[in-house]
N, C-alpha and C positions, 0 to 999 in steps of 0.2 A: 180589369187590366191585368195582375197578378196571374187569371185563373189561366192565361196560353203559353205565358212563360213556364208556369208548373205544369202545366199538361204537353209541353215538347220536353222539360227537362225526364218528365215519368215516359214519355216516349224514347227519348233517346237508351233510359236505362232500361226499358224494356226490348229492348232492339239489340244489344248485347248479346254475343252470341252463344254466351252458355247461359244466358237468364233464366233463373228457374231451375238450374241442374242441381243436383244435389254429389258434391264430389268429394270421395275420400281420398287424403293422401297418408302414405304409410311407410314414408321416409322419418328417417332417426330427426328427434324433435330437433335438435340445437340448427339441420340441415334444411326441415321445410317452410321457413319462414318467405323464401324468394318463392316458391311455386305454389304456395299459397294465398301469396298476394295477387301472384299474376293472376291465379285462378279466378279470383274476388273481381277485380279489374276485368274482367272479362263478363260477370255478373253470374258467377257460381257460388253457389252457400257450399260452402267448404268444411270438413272436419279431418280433424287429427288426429291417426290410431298411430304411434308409431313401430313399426313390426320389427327393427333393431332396434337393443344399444350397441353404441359405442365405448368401449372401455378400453383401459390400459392394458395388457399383455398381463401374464400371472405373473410372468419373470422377464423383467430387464436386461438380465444379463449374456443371452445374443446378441442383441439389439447394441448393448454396451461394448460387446466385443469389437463386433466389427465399427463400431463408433472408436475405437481405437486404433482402428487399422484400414481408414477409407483411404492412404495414402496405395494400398494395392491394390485401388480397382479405377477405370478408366471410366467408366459410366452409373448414375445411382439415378434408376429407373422408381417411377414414381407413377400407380396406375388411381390413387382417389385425392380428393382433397384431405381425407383423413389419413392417409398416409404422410403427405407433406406437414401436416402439424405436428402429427403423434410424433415426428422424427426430428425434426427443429425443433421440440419443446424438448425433447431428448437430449439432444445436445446441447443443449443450452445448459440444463440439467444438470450436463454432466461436465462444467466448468466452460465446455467448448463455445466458440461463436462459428459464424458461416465462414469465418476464415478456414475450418479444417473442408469444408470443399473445395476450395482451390483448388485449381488440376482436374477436377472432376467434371464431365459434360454432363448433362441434365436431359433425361425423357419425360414428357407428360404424357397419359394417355389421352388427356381432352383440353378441349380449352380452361374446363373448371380446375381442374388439375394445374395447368398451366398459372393459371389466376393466382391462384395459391399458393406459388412458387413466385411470382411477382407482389405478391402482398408480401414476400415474407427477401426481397429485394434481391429473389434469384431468376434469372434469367433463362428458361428453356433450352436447351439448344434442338431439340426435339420435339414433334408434337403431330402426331401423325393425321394424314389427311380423312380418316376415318377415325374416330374414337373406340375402339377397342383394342382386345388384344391383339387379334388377327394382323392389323393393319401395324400395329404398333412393334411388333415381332417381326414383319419383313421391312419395314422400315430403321429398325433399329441393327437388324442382320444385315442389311445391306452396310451399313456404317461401321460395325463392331466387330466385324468378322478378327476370329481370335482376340477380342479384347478380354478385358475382366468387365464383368456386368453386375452390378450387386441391386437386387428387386427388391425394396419397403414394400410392405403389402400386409394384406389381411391374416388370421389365422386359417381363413379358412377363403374355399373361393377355387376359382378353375388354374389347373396348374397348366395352360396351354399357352404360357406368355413364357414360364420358365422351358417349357421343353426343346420347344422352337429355338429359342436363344442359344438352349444348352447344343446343340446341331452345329451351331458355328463359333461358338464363344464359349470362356469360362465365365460359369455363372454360380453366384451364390443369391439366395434369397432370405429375408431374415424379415418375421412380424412384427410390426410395430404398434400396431393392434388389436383389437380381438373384437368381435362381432357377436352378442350374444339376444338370443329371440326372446323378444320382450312383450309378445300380445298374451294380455292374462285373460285368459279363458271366461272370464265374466264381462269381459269386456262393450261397453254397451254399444259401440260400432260393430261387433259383429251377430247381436240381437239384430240390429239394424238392416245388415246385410242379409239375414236371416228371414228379416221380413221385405226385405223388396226395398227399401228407403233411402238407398241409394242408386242414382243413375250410371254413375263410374265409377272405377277403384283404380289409381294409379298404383304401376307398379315400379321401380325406379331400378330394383336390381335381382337377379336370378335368387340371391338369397332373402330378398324381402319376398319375392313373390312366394319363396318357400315358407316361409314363415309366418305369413297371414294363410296362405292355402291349408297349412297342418292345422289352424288354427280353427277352422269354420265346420261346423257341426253339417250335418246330412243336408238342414233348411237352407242355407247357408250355400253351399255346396250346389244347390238344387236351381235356388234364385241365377246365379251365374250361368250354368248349365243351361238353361233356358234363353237366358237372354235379358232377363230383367235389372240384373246389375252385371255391365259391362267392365270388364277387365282391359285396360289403357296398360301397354308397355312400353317401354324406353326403348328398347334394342331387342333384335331378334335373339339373342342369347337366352335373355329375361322371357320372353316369348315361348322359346323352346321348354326352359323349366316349367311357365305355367299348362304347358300341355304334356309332357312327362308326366303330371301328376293330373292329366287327365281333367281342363278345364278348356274351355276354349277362349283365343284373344280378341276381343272387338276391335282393335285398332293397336299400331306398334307406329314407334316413330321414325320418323326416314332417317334424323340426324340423332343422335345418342347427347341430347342434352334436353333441359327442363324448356327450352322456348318450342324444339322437338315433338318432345313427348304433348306441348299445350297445342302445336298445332297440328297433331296426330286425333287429339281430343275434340277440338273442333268442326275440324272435318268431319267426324264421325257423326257430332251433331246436323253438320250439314246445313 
């Protein structure tokens, strides 16, 4: 009696539509805990390279400045989730609470963005209908024209959200933290990739695809090239760098988010 229950429950998990995949993700560790579950839940063996850190800034004291002086800007645009913390722990930091935003309207670039500006019980006034820059910049110029715009953002990263703005607005931009590449060269995920042992490698942002690609030896390089470990991206941006450097994308997600990117994977499986 036992033995049909267990043989539809090994049916059902086998019917899962990444069962059997083998998939890396190479999102900063503290970030991939939700697209690694989902991944699991879908029935993919999953592993963790991650190809940032996230760290503090070397210096403060930008960051501090204009923490002192958000009373002269009319919008504090806001493009990651790591931006919204690194900046709220900032000020908080630095004696202030969310009361020094008052006055201040609020951009997200995604809904994760957004999320984390409601975790932390601020309220968006913005959040554009596409997730990126692109969309985020004419949506934010249509609203701000001649305003002050002040951009949290990474150290490093595409400056086409500040250009656009600076067109119709005064903008200032200031880091809040710093992204430094973290895949150490002995690392046993990319022996792996090396040898074909993975079926995917997500990619979640132009700078991590850079940063695992600099990473991966000729073998490595070669498995991709071929086709045997497939390269998953978030957004055509992320896309564009991994072929810049000269690999090619098995699949890219329509919407710029981890439910996106898992049903871009999917499909691929087919």
């Amino acid at each position: 009696g036992a033995v049909v229950p267990l043989r539809e429950r090994l049916a059902w998990f086998e019917r899962r539509p990444l069962f059997g995949k083998r998939v890396l993700v190479t999102r900063p560790r503290h970030q991939a805990d939700n697209l690694l579950r989902r991944l699991e839940e879908l029935g993919a063996a999953t592993k963790l390279l991650p190809a940032l850190e996230i760290r503090a800034p070397a210096d403060w004291s930008p960051v501090d400045a204009v923490i002192g002086r958000l009373a002269d800007f009319d919008w504090l645009v806001f493009t990651s989730v790591n931006g919204v913390q690194a900046f709220v722990d900032r000020l908080r930091e630095r004696g202030r609470d969310l009361r020094a935003l008052a006055g201040l309207k609020l951009a997200a670039i995604g809904p994760s963005t957004a999320a984390a500006l409601r975790h932390c019980y601020l309220e968006p006034d913005l959040v554009p209908a596409s997730y990126n820059s692109e969309a985020l910049a004419a949506a934010l110029g249509e609203r701000a024209r001649g305003q002050r715009i002040l951009l949290a953002r990474a150290d490093r990263g595409r400056d086409l959200l500040r250009k656009e703005l600076a067109a119709v607005a005064h903008v200032e931009q200031v880091a809040v933290y710093s992204q430094v590449d973290a895949v150490p060269p002995d690392a046993e995920a990319l022996a792996q990739i090396a040898h074909g042992q993975f079926d995917f490698v997500t990619l979640t942002s132009s700078n991590i695809a850079r940063a695992l690609i600099e990473a991966l030896d000729e073998a490595g390089r070669g498995q991709i090239a071929c086709g045997r470990v497939q390269l998953v991206s978030i957004s055509s941006v992320t896309s564009a760098e991994v072929r810049r450097l000269g690999l090619p994308v098995a699949a890219e997600a329509a919407e710029e988010t981890d439910a996106g990117l898992v049903e871009a994977l999917v499909k691929r499986v087919g």
